[in-house]
VONU-12083 format. One record per atom (N, C-alpha, C, O): atom name; z, y, x. Coordinates in nm, 3 decimals, always signed. Layout:
REM VONU-12083
+----+---------+---------+---------+
| at |       z |       y |       x |
+----+---------+---------+---------+
| CA |       Z |       Y |       X |
...
+----+---------+---------+---------+
REM end
This chain:
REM VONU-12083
+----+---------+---------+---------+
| at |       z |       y |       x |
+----+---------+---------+---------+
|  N | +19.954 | +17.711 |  -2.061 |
| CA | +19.982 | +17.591 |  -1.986 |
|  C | +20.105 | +17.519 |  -2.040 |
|  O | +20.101 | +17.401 |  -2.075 |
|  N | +20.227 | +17.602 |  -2.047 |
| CA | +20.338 | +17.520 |  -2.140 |
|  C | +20.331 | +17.407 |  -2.233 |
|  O | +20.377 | +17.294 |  -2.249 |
|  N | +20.180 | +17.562 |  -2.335 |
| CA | +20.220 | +17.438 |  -2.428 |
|  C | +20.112 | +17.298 |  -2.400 |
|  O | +20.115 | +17.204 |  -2.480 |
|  N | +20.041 | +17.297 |  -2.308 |
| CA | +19.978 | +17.220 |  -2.319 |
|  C | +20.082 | +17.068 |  -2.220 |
|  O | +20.063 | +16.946 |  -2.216 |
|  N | +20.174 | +17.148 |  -2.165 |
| CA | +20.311 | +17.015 |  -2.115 |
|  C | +20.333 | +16.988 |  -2.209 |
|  O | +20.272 | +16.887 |  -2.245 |
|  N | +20.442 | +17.059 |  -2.331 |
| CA | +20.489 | +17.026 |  -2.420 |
|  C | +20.407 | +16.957 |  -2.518 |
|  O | +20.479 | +16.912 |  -2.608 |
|  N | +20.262 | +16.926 |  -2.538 |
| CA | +20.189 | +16.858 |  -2.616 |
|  C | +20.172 | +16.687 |  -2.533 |
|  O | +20.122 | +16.590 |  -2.590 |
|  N | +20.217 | +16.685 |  -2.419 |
| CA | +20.204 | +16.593 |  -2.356 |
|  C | +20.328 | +16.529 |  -2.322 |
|  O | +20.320 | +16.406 |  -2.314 |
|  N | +20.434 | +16.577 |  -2.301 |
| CA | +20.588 | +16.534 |  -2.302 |
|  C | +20.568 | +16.517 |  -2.453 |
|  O | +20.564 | +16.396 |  -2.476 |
|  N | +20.554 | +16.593 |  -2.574 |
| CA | +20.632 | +16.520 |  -2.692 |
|  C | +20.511 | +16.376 |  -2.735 |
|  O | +20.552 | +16.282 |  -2.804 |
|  N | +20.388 | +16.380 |  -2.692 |
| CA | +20.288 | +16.289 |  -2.707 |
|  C | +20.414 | +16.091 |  -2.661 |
|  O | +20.432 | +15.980 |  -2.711 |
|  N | +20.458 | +16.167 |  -2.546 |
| CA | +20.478 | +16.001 |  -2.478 |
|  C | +20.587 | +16.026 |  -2.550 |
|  O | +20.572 | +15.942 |  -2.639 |
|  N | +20.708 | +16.093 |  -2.581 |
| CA | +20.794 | +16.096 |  -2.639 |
|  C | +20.808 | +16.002 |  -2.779 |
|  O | +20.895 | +15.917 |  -2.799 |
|  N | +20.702 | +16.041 |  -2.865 |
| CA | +20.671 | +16.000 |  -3.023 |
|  C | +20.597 | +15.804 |  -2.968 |
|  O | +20.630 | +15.693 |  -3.009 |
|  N | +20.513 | +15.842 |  -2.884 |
| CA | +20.491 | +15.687 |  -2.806 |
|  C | +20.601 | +15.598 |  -2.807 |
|  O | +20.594 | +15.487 |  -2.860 |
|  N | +20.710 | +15.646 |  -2.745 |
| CA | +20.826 | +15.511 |  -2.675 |
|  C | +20.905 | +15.532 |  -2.824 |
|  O | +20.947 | +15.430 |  -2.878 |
|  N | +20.923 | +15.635 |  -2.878 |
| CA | +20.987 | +15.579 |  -3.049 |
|  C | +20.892 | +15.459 |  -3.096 |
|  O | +20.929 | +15.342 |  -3.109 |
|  N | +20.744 | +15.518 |  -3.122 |
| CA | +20.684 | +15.422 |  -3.194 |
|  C | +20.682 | +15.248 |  -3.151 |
|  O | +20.680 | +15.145 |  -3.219 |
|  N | +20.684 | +15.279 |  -2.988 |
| CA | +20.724 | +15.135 |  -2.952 |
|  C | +20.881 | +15.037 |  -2.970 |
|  O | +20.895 | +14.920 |  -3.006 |
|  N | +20.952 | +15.108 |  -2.943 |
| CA | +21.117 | +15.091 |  -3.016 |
|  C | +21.086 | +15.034 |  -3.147 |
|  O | +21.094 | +14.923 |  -3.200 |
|  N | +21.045 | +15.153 |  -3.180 |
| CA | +21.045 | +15.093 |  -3.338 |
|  C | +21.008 | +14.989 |  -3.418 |
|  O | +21.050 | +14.928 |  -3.517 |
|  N | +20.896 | +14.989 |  -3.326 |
| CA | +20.802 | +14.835 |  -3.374 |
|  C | +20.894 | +14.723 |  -3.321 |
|  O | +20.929 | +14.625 |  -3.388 |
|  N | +20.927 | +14.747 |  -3.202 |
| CA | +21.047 | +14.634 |  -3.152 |
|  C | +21.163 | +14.570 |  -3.217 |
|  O | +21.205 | +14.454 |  -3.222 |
|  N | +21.204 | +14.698 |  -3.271 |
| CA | +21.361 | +14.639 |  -3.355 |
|  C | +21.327 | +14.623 |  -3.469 |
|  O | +21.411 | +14.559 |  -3.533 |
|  N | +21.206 | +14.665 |  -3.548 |
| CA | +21.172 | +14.627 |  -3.685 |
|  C | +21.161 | +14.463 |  -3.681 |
|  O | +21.225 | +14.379 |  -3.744 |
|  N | +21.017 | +14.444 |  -3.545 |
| CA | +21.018 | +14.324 |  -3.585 |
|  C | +21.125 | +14.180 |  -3.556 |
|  O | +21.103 | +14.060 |  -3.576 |
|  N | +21.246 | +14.252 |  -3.502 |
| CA | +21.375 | +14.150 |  -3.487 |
|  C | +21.381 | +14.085 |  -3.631 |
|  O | +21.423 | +13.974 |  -3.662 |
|  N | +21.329 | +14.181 |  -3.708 |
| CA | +21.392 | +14.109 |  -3.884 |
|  C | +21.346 | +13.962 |  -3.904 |
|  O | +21.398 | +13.889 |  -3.989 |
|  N | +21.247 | +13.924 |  -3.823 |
| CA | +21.129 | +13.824 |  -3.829 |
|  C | +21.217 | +13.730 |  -3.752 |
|  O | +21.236 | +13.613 |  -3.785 |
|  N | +21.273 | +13.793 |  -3.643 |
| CA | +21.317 | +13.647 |  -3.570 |
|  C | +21.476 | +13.664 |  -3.574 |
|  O | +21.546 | +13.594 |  -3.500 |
|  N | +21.522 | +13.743 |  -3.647 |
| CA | +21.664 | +13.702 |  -3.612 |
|  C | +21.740 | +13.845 |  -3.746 |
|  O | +21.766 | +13.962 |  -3.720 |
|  N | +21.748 | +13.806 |  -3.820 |
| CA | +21.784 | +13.933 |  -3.928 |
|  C | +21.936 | +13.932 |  -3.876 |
|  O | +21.997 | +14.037 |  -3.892 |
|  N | +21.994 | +13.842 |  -3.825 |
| CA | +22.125 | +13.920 |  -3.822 |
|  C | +22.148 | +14.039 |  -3.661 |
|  O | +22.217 | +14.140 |  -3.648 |
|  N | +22.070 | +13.979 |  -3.579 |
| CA | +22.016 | +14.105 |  -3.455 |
|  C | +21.948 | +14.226 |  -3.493 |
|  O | +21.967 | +14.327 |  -3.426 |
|  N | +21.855 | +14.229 |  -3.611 |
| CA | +21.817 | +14.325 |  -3.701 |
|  C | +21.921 | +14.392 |  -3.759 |
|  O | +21.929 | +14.507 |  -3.719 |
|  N | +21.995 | +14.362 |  -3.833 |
| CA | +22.138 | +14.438 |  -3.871 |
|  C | +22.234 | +14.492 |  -3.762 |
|  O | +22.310 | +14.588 |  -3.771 |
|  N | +22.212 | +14.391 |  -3.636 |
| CA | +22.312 | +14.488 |  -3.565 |
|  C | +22.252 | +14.585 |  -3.505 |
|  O | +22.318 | +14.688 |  -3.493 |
|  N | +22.119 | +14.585 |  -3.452 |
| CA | +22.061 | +14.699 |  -3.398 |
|  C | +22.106 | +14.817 |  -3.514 |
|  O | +22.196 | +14.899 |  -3.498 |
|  N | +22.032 | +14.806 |  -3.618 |
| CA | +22.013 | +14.886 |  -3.722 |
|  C | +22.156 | +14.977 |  -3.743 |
|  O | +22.145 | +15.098 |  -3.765 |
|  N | +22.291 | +14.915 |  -3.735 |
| CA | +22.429 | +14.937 |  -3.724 |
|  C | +22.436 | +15.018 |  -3.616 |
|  O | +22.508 | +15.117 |  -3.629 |
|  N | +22.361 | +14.995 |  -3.476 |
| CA | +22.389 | +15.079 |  -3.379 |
|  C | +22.351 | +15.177 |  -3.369 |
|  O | +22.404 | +15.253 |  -3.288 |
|  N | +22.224 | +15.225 |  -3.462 |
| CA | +22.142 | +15.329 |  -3.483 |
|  C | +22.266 | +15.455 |  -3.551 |
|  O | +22.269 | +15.563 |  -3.493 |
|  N | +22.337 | +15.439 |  -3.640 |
| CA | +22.417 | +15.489 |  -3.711 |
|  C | +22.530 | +15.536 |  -3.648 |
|  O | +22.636 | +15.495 |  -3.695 |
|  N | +22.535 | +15.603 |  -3.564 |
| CA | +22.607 | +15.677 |  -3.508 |
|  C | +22.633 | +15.845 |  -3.468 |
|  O | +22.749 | +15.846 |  -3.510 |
|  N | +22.619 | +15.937 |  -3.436 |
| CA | +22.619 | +16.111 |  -3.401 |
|  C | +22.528 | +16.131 |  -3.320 |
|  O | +22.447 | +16.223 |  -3.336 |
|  N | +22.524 | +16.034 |  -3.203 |
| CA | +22.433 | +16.024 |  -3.120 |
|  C | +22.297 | +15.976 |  -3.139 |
|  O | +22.204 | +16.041 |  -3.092 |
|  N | +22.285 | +15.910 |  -3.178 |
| CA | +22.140 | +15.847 |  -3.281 |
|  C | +22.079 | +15.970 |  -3.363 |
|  O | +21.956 | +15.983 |  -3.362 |
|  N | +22.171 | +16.075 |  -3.444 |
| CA | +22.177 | +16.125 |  -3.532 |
|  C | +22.106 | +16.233 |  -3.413 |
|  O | +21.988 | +16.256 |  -3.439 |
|  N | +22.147 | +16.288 |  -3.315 |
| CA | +22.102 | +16.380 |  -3.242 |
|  C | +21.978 | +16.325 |  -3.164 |
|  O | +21.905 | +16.399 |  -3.098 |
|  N | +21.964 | +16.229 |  -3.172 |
| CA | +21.864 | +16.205 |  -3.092 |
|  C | +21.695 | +16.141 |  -3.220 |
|  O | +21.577 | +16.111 |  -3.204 |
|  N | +21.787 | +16.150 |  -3.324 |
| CA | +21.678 | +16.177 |  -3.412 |
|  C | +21.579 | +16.346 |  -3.462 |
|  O | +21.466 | +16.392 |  -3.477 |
|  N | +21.707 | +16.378 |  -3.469 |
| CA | +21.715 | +16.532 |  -3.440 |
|  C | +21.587 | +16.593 |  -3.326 |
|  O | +21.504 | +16.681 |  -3.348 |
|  N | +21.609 | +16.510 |  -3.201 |
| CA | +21.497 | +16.573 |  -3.124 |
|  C | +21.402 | +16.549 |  -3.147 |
|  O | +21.316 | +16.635 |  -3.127 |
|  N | +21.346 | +16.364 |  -3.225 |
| CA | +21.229 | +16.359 |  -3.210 |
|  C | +21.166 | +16.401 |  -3.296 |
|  O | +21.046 | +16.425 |  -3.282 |
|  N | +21.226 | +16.420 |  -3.400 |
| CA | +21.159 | +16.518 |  -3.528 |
|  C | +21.093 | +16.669 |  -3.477 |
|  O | +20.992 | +16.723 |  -3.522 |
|  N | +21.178 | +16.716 |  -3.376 |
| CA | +21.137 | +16.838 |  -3.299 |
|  C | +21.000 | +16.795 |  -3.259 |
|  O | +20.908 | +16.861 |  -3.308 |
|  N | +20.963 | +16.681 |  -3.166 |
| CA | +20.901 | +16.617 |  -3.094 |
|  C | +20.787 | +16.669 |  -3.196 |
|  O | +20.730 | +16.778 |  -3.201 |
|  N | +20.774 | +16.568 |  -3.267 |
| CA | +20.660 | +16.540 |  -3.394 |
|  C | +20.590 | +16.687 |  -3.413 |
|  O | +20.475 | +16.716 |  -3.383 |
|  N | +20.727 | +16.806 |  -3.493 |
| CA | +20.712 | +16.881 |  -3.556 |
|  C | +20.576 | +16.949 |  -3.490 |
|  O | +20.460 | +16.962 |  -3.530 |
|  N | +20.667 | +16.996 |  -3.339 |
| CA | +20.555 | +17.061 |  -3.245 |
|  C | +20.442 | +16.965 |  -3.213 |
|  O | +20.336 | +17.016 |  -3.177 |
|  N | +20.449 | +16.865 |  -3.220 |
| CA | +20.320 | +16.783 |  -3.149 |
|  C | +20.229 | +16.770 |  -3.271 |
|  O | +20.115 | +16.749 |  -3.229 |
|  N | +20.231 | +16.773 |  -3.392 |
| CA | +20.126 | +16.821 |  -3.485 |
|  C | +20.089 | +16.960 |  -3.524 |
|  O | +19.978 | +16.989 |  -3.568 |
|  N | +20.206 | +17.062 |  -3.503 |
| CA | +20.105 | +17.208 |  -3.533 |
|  C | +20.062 | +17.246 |  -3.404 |
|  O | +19.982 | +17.340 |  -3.407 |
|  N | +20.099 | +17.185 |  -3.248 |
| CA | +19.991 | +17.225 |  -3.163 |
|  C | +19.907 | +17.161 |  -3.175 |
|  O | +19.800 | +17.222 |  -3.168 |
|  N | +19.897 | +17.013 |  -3.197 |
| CA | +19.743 | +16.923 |  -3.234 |
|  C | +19.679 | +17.023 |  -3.309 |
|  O | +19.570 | +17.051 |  -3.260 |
|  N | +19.704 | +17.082 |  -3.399 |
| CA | +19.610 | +17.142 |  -3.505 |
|  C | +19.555 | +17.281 |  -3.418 |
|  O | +19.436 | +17.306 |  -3.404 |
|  N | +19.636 | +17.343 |  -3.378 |
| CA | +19.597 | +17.449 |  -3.276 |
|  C | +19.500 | +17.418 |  -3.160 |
|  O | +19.407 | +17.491 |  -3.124 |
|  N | +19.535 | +17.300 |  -3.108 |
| CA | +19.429 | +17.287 |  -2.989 |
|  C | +19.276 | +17.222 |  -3.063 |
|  O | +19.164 | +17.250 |  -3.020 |
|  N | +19.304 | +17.127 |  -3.187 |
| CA | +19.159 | +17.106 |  -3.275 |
|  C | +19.106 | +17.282 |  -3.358 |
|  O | +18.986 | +17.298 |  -3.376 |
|  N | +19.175 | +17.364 |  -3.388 |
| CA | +19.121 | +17.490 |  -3.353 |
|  C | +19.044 | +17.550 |  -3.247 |
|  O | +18.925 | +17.582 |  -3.243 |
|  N | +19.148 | +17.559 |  -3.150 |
| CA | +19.043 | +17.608 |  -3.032 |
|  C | +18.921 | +17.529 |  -2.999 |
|  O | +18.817 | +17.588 |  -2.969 |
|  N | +18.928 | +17.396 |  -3.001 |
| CA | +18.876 | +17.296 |  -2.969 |
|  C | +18.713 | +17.310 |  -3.044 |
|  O | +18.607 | +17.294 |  -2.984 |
|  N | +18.730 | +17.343 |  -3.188 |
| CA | +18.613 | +17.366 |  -3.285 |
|  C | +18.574 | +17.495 |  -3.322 |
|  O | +18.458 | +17.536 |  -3.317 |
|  N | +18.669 | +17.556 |  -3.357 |
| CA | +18.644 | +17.687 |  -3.390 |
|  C | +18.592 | +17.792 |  -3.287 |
|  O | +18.643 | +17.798 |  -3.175 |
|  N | +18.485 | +17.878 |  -3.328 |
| CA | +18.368 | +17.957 |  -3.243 |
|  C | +18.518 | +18.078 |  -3.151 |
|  O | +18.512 | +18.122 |  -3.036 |
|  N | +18.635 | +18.102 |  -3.252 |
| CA | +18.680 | +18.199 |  -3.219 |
|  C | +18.820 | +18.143 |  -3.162 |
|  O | +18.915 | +18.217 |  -3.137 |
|  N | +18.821 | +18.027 |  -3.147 |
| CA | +18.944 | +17.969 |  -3.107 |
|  C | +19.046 | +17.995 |  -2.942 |
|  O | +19.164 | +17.987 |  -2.908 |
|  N | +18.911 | +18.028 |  -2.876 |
| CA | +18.950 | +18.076 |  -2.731 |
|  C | +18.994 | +18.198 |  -2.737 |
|  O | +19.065 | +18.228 |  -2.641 |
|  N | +18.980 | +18.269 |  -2.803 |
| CA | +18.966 | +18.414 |  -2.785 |
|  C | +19.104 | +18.457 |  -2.879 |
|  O | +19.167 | +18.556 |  -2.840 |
|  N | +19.160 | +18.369 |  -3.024 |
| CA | +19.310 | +18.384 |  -3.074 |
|  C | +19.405 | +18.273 |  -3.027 |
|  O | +19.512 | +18.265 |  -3.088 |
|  N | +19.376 | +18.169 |  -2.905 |
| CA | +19.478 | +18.053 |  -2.917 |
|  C | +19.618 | +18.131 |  -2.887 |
|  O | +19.721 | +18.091 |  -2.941 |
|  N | +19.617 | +18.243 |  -2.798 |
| CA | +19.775 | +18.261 |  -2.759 |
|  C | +19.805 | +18.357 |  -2.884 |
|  O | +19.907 | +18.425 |  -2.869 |
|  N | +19.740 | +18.374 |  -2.995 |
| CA | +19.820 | +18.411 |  -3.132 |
|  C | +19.898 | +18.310 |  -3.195 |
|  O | +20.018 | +18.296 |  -3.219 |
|  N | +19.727 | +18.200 |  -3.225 |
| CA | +19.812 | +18.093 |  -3.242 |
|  C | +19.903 | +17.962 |  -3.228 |
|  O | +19.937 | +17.865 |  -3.297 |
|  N | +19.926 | +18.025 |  -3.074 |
| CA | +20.017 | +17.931 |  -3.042 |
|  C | +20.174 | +18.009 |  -3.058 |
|  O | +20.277 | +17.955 |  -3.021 |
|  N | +20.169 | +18.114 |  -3.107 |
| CA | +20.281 | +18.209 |  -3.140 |
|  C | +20.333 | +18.146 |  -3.286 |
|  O | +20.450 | +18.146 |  -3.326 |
|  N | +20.241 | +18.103 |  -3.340 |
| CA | +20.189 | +18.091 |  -3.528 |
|  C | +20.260 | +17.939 |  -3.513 |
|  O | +20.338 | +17.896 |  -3.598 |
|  N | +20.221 | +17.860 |  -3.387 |
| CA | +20.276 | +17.733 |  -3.391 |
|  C | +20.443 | +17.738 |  -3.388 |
|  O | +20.527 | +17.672 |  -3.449 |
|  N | +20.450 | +17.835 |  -3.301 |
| CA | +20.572 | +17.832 |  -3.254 |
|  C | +20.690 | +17.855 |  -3.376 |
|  O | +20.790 | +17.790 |  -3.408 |
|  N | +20.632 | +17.968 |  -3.425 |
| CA | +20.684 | +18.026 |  -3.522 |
|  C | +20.702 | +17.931 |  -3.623 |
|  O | +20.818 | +17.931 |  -3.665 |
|  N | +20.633 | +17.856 |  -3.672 |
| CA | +20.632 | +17.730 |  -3.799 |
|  C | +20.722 | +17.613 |  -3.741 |
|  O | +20.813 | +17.557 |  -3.802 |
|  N | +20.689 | +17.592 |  -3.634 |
| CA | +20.795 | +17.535 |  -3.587 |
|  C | +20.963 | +17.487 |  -3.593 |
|  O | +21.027 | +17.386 |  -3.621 |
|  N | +20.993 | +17.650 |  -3.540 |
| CA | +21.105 | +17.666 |  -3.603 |
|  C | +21.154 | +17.639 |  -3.691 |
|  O | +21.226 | +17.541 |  -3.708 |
|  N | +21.122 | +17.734 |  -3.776 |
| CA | +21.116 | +17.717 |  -3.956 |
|  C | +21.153 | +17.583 |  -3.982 |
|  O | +21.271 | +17.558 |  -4.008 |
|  N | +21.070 | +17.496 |  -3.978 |
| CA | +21.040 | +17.358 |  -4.017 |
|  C | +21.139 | +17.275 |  -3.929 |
|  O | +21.203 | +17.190 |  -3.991 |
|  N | +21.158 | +17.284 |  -3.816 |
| CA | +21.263 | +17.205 |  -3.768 |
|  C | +21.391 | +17.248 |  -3.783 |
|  O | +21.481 | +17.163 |  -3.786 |
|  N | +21.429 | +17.427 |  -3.798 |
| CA | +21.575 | +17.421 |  -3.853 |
|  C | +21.584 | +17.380 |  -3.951 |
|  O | +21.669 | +17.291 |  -3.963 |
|  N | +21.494 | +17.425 |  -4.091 |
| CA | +21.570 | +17.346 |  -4.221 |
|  C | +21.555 | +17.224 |  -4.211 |
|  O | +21.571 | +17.167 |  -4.319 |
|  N | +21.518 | +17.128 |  -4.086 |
| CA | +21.519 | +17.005 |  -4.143 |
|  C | +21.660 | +16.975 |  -4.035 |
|  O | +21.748 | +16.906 |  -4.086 |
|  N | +21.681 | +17.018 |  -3.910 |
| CA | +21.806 | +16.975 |  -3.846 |
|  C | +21.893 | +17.049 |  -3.923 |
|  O | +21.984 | +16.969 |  -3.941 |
|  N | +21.932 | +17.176 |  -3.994 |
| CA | +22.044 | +17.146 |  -4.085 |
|  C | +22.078 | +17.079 |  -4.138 |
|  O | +22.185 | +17.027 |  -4.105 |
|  N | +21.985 | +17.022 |  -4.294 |
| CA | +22.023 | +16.932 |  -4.383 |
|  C | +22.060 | +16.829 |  -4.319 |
|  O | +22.173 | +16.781 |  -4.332 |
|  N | +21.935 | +16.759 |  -4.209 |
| CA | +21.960 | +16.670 |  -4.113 |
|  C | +22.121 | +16.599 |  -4.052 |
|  O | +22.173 | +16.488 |  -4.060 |
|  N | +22.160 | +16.724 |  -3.996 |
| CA | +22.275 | +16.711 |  -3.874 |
|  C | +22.375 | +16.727 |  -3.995 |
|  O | +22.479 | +16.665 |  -3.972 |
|  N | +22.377 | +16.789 |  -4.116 |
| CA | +22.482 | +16.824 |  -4.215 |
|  C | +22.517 | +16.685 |  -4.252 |
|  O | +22.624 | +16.624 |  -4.254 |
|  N | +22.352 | +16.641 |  -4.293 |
| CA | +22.469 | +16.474 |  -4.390 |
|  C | +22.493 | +16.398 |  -4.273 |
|  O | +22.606 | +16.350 |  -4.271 |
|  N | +22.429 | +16.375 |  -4.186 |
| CA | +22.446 | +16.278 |  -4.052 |
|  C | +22.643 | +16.283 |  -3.998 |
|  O | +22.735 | +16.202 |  -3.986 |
|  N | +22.622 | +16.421 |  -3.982 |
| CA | +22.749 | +16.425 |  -3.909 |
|  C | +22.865 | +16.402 |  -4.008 |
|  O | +22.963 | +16.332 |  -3.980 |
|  N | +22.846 | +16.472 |  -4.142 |
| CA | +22.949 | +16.511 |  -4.228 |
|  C | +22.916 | +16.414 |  -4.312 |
|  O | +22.997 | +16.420 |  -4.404 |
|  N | +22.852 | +16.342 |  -4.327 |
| CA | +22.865 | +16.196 |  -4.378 |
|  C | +22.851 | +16.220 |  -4.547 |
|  O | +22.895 | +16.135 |  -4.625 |
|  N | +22.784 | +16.350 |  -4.595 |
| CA | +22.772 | +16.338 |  -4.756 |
|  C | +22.676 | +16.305 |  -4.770 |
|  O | +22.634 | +16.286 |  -4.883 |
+----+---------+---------+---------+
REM end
């Protein structure tokens, strides 16, 4: 059941980025110097951490997509999902610490 919250919290999550995003991109169109300042405001520790999560967001919201299109297709999918939702979990990790190290390293420490 968790993970099937957590496939649905990071779903709307990756949503309201993608809408943001489209928002302040298309400022460039009507006003490039409001485009630069957004873009300026983005650049901060806090931005930096809150990029940080949604990458989390993503990470998990595509290896459980792939897990639940497993169970979803596969004859044997009901019968290993709570392996592989261990397998998700596990890649997970992996994949989101080495990317919030390097991540949070140049962000914060500015190399």
């Amino acid at each position: 059941m968790w993970s099937w919250v957590g496939h649905r919290i990071t779903g709307v999550v990756i949503f309201f980025f993608l809408l943001v995003h489209v928002l302040d991109t298309s400022l460039v169109r009507v006003s490039p110097e409001a485009y630069t300042a957004v873009i300026g405001a983005y650049k901060n520790p806090l931005m930096a951490l809150g990029e940080t999560g949604l990458v989390a967001a993503i990470v998990f919201h595509a290896f459980n997509g792939l897990r639940v299109i497993a169970v979803d297709f596969w004859k044997k999918g009901a019968k290993y999902q709570r392996q592989m939702l261990w397998i998700v979990l596990a890649l997970w990790l992996v994949t989101f610490a080495a990317f919030a190290i390097r991540h949070l390293s140049l962000a914060l420490g500015g190399h």
